[in-house]
Each structure stands twice: as structure tokens, then as C-alpha cells.
C-alpha positions as CSV (number, residue, x, y, z in Angstrom):
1,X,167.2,57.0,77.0
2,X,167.1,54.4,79.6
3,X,164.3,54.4,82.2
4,X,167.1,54.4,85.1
5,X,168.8,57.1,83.4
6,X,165.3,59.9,84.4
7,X,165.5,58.6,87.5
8,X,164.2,61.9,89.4
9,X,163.6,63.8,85.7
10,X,160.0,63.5,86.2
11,X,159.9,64.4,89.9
12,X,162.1,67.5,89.5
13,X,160.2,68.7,86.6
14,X,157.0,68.5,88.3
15,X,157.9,70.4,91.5
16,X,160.2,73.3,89.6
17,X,157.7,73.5,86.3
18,X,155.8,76.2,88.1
19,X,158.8,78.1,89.2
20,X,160.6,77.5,85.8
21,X,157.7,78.4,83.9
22,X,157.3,81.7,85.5
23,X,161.1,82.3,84.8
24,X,161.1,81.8,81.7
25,X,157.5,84.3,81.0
26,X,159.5,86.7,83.0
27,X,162.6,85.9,80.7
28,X,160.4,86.2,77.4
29,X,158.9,89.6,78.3
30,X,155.6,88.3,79.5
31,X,155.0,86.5,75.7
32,X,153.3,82.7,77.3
33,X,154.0,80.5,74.3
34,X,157.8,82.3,73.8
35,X,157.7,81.4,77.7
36,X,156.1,77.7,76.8
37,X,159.1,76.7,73.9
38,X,162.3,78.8,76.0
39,X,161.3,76.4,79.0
40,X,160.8,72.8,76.8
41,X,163.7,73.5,74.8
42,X,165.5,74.2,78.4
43,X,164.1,70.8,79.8
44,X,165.3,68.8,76.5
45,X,168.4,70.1,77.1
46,X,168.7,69.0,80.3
47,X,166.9,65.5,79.9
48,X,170.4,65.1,77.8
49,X,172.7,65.8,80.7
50,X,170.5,64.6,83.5
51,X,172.5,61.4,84.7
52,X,175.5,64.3,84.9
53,X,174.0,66.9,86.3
54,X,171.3,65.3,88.7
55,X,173.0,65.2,92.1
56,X,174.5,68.6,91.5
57,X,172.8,71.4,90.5
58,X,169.9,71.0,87.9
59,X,167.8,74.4,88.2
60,X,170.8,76.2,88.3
61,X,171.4,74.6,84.9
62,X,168.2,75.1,83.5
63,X,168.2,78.6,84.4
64,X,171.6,79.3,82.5
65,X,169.8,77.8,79.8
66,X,167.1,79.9,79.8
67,X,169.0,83.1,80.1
68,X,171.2,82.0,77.3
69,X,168.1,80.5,75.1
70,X,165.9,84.1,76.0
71,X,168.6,86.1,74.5
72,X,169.4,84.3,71.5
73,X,166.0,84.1,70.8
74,X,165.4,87.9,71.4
75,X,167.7,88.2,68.5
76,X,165.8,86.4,66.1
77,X,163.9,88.5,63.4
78,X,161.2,85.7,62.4
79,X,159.3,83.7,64.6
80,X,157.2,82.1,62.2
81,X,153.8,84.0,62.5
82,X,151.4,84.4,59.5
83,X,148.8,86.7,58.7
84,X,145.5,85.8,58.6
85,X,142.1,87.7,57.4
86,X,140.6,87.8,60.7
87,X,141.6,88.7,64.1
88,X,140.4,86.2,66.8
89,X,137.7,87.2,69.1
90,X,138.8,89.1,72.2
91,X,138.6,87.5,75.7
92,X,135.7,89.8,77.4
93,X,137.6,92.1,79.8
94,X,137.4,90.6,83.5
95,X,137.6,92.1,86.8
96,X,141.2,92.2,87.4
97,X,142.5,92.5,91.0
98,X,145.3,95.2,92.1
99,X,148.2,92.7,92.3
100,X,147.2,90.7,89.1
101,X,147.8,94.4,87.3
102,X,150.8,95.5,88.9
103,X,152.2,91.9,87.8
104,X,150.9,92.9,84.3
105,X,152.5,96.5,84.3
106,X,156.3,95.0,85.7
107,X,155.6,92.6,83.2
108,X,155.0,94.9,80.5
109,X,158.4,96.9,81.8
110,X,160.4,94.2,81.4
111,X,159.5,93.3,77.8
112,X,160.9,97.2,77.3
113,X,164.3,95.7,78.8
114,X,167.2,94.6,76.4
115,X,166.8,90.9,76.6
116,X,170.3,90.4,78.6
117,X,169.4,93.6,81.1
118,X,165.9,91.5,81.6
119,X,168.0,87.9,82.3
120,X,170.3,90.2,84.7
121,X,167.4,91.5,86.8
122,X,165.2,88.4,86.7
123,X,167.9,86.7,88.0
124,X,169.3,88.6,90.3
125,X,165.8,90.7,92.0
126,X,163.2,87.3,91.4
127,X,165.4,84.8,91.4
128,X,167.5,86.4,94.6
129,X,170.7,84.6,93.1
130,X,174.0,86.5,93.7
131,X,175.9,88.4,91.5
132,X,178.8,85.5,90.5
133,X,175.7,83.0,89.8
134,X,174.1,85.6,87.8
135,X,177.4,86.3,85.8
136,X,178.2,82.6,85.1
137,X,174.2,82.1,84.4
138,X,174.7,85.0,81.1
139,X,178.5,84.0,80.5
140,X,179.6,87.3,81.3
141,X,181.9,88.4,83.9
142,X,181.0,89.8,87.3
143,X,180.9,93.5,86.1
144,X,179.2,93.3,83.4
145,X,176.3,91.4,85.0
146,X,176.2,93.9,87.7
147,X,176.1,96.5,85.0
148,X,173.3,94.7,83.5
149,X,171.0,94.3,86.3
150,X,172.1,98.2,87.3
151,X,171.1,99.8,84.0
152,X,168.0,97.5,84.0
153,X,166.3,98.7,87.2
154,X,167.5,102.2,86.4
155,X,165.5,101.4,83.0
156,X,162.6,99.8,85.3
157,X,162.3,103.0,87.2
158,X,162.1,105.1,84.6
159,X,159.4,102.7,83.0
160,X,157.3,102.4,86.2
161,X,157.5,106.2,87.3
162,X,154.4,106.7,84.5
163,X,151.4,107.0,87.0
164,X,148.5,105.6,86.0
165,X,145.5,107.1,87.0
166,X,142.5,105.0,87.4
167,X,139.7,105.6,85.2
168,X,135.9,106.6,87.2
């Protein structure tokens, strides 16, 4: 592709690759590297389309990307992992704060999700977008995204209503 054609490319990815990234960890159930490939093979895509889509609405297209690209690859029964004789060494257990574990626990609930309840409720309750740009972000219509994201947090409650009590 032409230089003049990523005109702004670089400069959108490098102030949304935080945001985006985070999306798409929430998106992949908390799994980094599933998080890591959803986002590049969101950013390819929209490297393709960027002269088209760069004055309008690129994050909103990137997110319906990821949405669509964390469901299909829920679906996938292989992701190319092979055993191997020995587990590697355990990071050494650090002292975690209150927020970082709560992120950890939500995080955890939402790998529990379906994948398309997760995209409705990451979308709507993190993302803060509205129901219609949630629909049109799953290619679904408006009920059934709203019945997504409504089943989801009923699921998330259910989830999260396990206390855990701290250990002394």
C-alpha cells in the first residue's frame, strides 16, 4: 500500500492500541495472546479499508471486527497447541492489590460467558455503546443484542455472587 494511503494508520493505532487491546482480552475471556492475534488480525483488516473508512468511523469498525472475529474464533476446536514434557516454571506469586483481583475475578466471569453474551456485555457495559451500535457491531438485530447483554449479566451475577473469603 501506498505511504499516502496510512496517512493517520499509525497515529490512530498508537493512541486506541491500549483501548483496543483491552477490548479485545475482555473479548477473548482474559486469554493475552487470543487477545494479541483477535486485535492484529482486526488492525489488518482495517489497514485494507483505511483510505475508506478513515474520516468516518474506524474504532467503531475495528470493534465489529473484533466482536465478529472473538466469536468465530470461540468456535474453533483447535488452536494449535502441543504438548510438551515439561510444564514451564511458574511466575512466583506477587502481592496483588484489591482492584488488580477484582479485574482478575470479572475477568474470569466473563471467559464463563458464551462468546456472543461476552461481545454483548463488553460492548454495551465497558464500551458504554448503545444498544443499535451494539446490534450492528454482532450483526444481530436490536432484540437479540439486548437479550444477549441481559442473559449475560444475569449470568455475571450469578458468577460473581460466589464470596470469596480471604485466606488469614
Amino acid at each position: 500500500m501506498q505511504q499516502a494511503g496510512a496517512e493517520g494508520f499509525d497515529d490512530f493505532v498508537a493512541a486506541r492500541w491500549s483501548a483496543l487491546m483491552h477490548l479485545a482480552r475482555l473479548l477473548s475471556g482474559g486469554d493475552r495472546h487470543r487477545a494479541e492475534d483477535l486485535l492484529q488480525e482486526s488492525l489488518v483488516k482495517l489497514w485494507f479499508v483505511w483510505p475508506r473508512i478513515a474520516d468516518e468511523a474506524p474504532e467503531a469498525y475495528v470493534r465489529k471486527v473484533l466482536a465478529r472475529a472473538a466469536a468465530r474464533s470461540a468456535r474453533r476446536r483447535w488452536w494449535g497447541e502441543r504438548p510438551v514434557e515439561r510444564l514451564p516454571d511458574l511466575p512466583q506469586a506477587a502481592d496483588e492489590s484489591a482492584a488488580v483481583v477484582e479485574r482478575s475475578r470479572l475477568e474470569t466471569a466473563l471467559a464463563q460467558l458464551p462468546p456472543r453474551q461476552r461481545a454483548a456485555v463488553v460492548l454495551r457495559y465497558y464500551q458504554d455503546l448503545p444498544e443499535k451500535q451494539v446490534a450492528e457491531a454482532l450483526g444481530c438485530p436490536l432484540g437479540t443484542a439486548r437479550s444477549h447483554a441481559s442473559r449475560g449479566v444475569a449470568r455475571l451475577r450469578q458468577i460473581l455472587a460466589v464470596v470469596v473469603e480471604p485466606v488469614e
